[in-house]
C-alpha positions in Angstrom: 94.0 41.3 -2.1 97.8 42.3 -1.4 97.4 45.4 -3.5 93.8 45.9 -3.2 92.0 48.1 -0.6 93.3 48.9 2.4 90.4 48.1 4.8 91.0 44.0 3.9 95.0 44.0 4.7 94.7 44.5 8.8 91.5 42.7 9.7 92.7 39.7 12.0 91.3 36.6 11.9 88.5 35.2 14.0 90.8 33.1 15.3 93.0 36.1 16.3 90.0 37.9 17.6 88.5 35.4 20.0 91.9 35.0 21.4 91.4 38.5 22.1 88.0 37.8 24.0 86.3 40.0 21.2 82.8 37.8 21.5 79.9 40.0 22.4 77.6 37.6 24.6 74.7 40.0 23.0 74.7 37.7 19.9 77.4 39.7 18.0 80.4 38.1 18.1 83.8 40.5 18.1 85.0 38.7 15.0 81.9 40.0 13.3 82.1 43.0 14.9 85.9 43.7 13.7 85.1 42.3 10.3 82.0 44.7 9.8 84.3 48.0 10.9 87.0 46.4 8.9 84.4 46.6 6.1 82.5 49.7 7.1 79.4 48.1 7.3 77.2 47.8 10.1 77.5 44.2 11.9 75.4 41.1 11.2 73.2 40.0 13.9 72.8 36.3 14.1 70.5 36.9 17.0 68.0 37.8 15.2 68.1 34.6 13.4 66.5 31.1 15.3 68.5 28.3 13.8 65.5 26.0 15.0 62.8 28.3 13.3 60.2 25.8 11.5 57.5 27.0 9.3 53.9 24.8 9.9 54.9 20.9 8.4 58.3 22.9 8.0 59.5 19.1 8.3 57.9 17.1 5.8 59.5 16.9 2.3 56.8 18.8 0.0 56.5 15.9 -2.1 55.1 14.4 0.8 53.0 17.1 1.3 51.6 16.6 -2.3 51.3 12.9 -2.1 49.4 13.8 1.4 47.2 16.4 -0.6 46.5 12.9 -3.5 45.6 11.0 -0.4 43.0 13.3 0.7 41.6 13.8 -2.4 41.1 9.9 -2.9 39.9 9.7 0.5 37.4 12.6 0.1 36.4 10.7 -3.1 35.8 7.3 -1.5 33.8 9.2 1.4 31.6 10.6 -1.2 31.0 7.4 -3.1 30.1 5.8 0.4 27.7 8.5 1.0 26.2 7.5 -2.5 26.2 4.1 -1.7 24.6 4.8 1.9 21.8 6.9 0.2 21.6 4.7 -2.5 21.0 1.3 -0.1 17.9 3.9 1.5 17.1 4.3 -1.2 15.9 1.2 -2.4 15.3 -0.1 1.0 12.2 2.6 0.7 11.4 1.9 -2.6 11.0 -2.4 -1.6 8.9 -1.1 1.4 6.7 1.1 -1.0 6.4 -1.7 -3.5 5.3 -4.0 -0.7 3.4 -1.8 0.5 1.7 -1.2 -2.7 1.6 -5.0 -3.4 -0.3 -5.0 -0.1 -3.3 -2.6 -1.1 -3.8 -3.8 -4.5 -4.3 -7.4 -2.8 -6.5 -5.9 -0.5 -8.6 -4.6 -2.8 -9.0 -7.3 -4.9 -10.1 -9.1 -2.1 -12.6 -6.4 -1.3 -13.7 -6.3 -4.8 -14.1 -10.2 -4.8 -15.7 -10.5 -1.4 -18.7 -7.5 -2.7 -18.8 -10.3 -5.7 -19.1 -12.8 -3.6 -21.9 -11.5 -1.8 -23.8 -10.0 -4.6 -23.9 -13.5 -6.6 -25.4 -15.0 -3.5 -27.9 -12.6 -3.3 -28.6 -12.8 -7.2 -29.1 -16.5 -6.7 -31.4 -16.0 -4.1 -33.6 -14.0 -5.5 -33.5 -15.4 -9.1 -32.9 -18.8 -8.3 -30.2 -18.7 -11.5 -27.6 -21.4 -11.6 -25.3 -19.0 -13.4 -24.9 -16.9 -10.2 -23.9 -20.1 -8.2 -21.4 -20.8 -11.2 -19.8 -17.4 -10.8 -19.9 -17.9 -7.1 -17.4 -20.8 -7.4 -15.1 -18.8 -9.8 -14.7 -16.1 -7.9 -14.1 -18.3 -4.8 -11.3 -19.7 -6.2 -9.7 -16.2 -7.1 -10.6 -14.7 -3.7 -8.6 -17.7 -2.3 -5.5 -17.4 -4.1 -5.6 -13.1 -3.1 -6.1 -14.5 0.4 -3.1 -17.1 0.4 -1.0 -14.9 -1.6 -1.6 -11.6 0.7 -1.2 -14.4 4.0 2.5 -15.1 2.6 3.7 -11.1 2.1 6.6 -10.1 4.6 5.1 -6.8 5.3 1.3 -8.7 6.2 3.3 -10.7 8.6 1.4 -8.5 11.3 -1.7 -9.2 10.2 -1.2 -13.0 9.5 -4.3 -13.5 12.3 -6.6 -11.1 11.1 -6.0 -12.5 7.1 -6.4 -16.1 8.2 -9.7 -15.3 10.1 -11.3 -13.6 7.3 -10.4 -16.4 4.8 -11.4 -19.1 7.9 -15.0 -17.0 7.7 -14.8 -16.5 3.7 -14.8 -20.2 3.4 -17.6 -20.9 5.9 -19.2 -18.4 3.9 -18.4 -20.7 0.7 -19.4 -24.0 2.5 -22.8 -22.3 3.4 -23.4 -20.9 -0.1 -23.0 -24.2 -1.6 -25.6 -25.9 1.6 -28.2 -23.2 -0.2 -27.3 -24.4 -3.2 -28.3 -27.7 -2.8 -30.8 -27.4 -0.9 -32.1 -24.7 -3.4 -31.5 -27.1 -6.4 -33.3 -29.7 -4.2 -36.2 -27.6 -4.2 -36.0 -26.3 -8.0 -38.0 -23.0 -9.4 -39.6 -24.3 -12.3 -42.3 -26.8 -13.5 -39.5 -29.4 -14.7 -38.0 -30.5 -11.6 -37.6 -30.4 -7.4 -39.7 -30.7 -4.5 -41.9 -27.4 -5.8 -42.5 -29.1 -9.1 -43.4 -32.9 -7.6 -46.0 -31.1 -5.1 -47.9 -29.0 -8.7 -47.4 -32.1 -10.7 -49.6 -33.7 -8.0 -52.0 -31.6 -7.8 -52.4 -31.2 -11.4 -53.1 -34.7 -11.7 -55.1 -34.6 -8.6 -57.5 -31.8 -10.2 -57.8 -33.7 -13.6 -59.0 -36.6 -11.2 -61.7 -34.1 -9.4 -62.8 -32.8 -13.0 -63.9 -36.3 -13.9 -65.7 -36.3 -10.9 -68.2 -33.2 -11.4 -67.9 -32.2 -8.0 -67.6 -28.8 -7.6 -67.1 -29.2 -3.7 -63.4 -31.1 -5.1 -62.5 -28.7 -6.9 -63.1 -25.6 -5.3 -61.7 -27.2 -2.0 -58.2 -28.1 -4.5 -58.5 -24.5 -5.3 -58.1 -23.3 -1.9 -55.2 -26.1 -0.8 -53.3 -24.5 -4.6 -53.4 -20.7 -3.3 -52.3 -22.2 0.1 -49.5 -23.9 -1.8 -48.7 -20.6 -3.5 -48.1 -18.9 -0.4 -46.5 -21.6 1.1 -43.3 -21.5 -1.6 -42.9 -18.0 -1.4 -42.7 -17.9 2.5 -42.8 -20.8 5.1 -45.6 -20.3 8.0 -46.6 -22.6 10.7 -50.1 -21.1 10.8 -50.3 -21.8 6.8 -48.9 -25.2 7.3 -51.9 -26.0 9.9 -54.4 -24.2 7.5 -53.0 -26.8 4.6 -53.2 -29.7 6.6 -56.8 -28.7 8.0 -57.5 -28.2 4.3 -56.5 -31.8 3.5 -58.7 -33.2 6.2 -61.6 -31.4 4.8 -60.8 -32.7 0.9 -60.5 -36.5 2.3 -64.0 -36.1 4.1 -65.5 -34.5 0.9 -64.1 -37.7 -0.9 -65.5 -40.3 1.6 -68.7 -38.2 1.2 -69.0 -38.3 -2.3 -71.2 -40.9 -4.3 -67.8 -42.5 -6.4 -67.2 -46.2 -6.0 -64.8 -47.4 -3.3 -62.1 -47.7 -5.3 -61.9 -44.5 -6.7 -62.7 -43.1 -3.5 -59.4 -44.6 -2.6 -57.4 -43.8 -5.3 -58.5 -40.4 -4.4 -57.5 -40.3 -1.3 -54.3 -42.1 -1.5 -53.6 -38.9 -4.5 -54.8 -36.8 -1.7 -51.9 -37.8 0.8 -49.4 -37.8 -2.0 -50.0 -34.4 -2.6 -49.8 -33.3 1.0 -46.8 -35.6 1.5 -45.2 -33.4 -1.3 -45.9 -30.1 -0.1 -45.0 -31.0 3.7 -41.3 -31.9 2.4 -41.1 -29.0 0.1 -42.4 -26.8 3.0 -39.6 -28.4 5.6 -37.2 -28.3 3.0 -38.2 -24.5 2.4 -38.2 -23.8 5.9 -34.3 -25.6 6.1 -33.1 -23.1 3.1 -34.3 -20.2 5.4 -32.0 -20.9 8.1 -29.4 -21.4 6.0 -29.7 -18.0 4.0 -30.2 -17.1 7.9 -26.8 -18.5 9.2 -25.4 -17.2 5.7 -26.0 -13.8 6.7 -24.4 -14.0 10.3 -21.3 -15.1 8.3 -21.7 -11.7 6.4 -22.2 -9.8 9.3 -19.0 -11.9 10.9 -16.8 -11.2 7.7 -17.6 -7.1 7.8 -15.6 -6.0 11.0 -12.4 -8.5 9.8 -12.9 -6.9 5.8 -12.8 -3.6 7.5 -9.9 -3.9 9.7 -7.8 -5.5 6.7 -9.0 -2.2 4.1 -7.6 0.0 7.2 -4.4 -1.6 7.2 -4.0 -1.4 3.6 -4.9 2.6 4.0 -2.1 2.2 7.2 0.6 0.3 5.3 0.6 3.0 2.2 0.5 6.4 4.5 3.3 4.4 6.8 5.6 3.7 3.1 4.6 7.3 2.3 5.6 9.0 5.4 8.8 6.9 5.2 9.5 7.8 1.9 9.4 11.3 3.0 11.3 10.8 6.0 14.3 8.9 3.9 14.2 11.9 1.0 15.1 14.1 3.9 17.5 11.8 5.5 19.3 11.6 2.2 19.6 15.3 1.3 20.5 16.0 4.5 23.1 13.2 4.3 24.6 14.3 1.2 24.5 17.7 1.3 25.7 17.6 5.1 28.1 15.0 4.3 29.4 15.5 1.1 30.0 19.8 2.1 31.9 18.8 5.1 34.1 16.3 3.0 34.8 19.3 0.7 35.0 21.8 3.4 37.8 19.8 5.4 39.5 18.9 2.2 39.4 22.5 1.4 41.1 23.3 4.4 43.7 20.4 4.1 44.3 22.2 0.8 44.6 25.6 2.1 47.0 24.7 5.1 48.9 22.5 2.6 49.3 25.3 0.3 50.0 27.9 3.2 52.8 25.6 4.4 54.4 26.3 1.3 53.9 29.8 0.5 54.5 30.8 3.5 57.9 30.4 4.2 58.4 30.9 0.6 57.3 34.7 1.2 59.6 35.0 4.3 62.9 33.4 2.0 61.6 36.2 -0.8 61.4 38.8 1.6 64.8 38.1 2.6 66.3 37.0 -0.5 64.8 40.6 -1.8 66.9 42.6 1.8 70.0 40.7 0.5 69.9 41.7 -3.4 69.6 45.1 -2.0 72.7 44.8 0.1 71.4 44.4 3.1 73.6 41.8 4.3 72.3 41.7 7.9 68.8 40.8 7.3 68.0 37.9 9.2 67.0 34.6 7.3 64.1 32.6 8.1 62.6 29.3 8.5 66.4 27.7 8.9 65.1 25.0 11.0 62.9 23.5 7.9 63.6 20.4 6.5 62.4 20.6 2.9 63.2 22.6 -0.1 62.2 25.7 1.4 65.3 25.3 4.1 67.9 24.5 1.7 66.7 27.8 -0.2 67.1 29.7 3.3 70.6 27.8 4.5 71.7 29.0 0.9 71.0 32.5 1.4 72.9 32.4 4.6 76.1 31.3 2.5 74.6 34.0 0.1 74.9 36.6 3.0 78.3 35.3 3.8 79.4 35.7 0.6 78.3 38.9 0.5 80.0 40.0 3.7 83.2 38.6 2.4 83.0 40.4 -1.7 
């Protein structure tokens, strides 16, 4: 430097120079000043620099920045598996109700299905008198019952708990009077082997072989008429028919007494006489008893209907409700995960970009400059300074870059 150029001999020291008040309060100090015309170069303006400048998180470390960015990520992660656990508890919360609900209907309509049973083996009975239909009765009872208890302890027929125990109070009145027919039915019978019907022709069978010993024709054709009263008797119980068979029997005791037999026979005769009118008087009040009961078993019907209807509309109620929910939570879900699940990704994509920004940023600014200085442009002011990552130390070393410069 002692033999070198010229300009570098006679430049005074900053020391020198702000003894010799050479500071511009502009932003120029004189030293620079008197260095730069020392150097023939124009003078570097440090006011154009903001040693406090800070880029956006210009003060986090960008490791942190990264391990921020990993945090996100696993948070935006976890948020999405909630929102797959959240739909996925919907999920099957809909798909209980719709098997409940479905559980519900098919109950109901097996109890429909065995209640129509119910009341076509009655009526089968009743018109055939078959002891198989009242065997078939009782099965089907049994099964009705157990639909009935089973449908009674469902969650989702908690509602309807009243309306399910009504119908199976009535189902088993309906039971209890099916059985009374029964009985009374059996009591009865429907053939020549045994019941009340079969007692009253066995007695008047014997009671006609009696009157053909006698060759009276007045016996027999007056047994005749009490038979076809008989006839019309078991088919349909009537007061007047009942007075007819009892006038009937007065008229065959008065033909006895009028007849020439000995007294004895005259009163076996007429002792056979009252058996056989005892006979058909019981079978007749025993007829007339089954008729209110088939009576009172068709108010039970007519009592069941309005409760078996009611229940078959809340089985159509309980699936379009599960439907309409099922809809609603379909919905609910896509909206939920496509809502939720974009909005995760959208604000982690902006996390991402600002992260990035933050970087590249001020890493374009420190280029920029970096790219001023390499040209020789040692005034060019250098940013972001106030930054305390990597991205500062790379612009605090350009400034001892630019220095350097000044000084070569």
């Amino acid at each position: 430097m002692a033999t070198g150029d010229r300009r570098f001999q006679n430049i005074p020291g900053p020391r020198e120079l702000a003894d010799a008040g050479l500071d511009d309060p502009a932003g120029i100090s004189g030293a620079d000043r008197a260095f730069s015309r020392a150097l023939g170069m124009p003078p570097i303006d440090h006011s154009l620099e903001n040693p406090a400048e800070r880029s956006f998180l210009g003060g986090v470390r960008l490791r942190n920045r990264l391990s921020l960015f990993l945090l996100l990520c696993l948070a935006t992660i976890f948020g999405i598996g909630a929102l797959f656990f959240l739909s996925d508890q919907k999920l099957n919360a809909t798909l209980d109700q719709m098997r409940d609900a479905g559980a519900v209907a098919n109950l109901i309509a097996k109890i429909e299905a065995s209640t129509l049973a119910l009341h076509s083996d009655s009526r089968n009975f009743l018109l055939s008198k078959d002891a198989d239909y009242a065997d078939n009765y009782k099965k089907r009872m049994k099964v009705l019952a157990s639909h009935l208890k089973n449908l009674h302890d469902l969650p989702m027929a908690r509602d309807e708990q009243k309306l399910v125990t009504t119908l199976n109070d009535g189902v088993t009145q309906h039971a209890d009077q099916f059985l009374n027919i029964v009985k009374i039915q059996t009591l009865l019978g429907g053939d020549n082997s045994s019941g009340l019907i079969s007692n009253a022709a066995l007695t008047a069978a014997d009671l006609q072989k009696m009157f053909a010993t006698s060759n009276n024709s007045n016996l027999t054709g007056q047994l005749a008429k009490l038979r076809a009263i008989e006839t019309r008797l078991q088919q349909a119980p009537d007061g007047i028919e009942s007075k007819n068979f009892k006038f009937g029997i007065d008229e065959l005791n008065k033909i006895i007494a009028q007849t020439d037999l000995p007294a004895d026979r005259k009163k076996y005769l007429a002792g056979a006489t009252k058996s056989y009118h005892a006979d058909v008087e019981q079978f007749t009040r025993t007829q007339a008893a089954l008729i209110k009961e088939i009576t009172r078993l068709d108010e039970i019907n007519t009592y069941l209907s309005p409760y078996l209807e009611a229940l078959i509309k809340f089985a159509g109620n309980v699936s379009s409700s599960a439907s309409q929910a099922a809809t609603s939570i379909q919905i609910e879900i896509r909206r939920l995960m496509i809502g939720g699940g974009g909005g995760l990704l959208l604000v982690l994509s902006l996390v991402g970009y600002l992260l990035m920004r933050s970087v590249t940023a001020p890493v374009e600014k420190i280029a920029a400059a970096a790219g001023l200085l390499a040209h020789g442009d040692s005034a060019v002011a250098i940013p972001v300074l106030g930054n305390y990552d990597e991205t500062g130390e790379m612009a605090n070393t350009l400034t001892y870059f630019r220095e350097n410069m000044a000084q070569a």
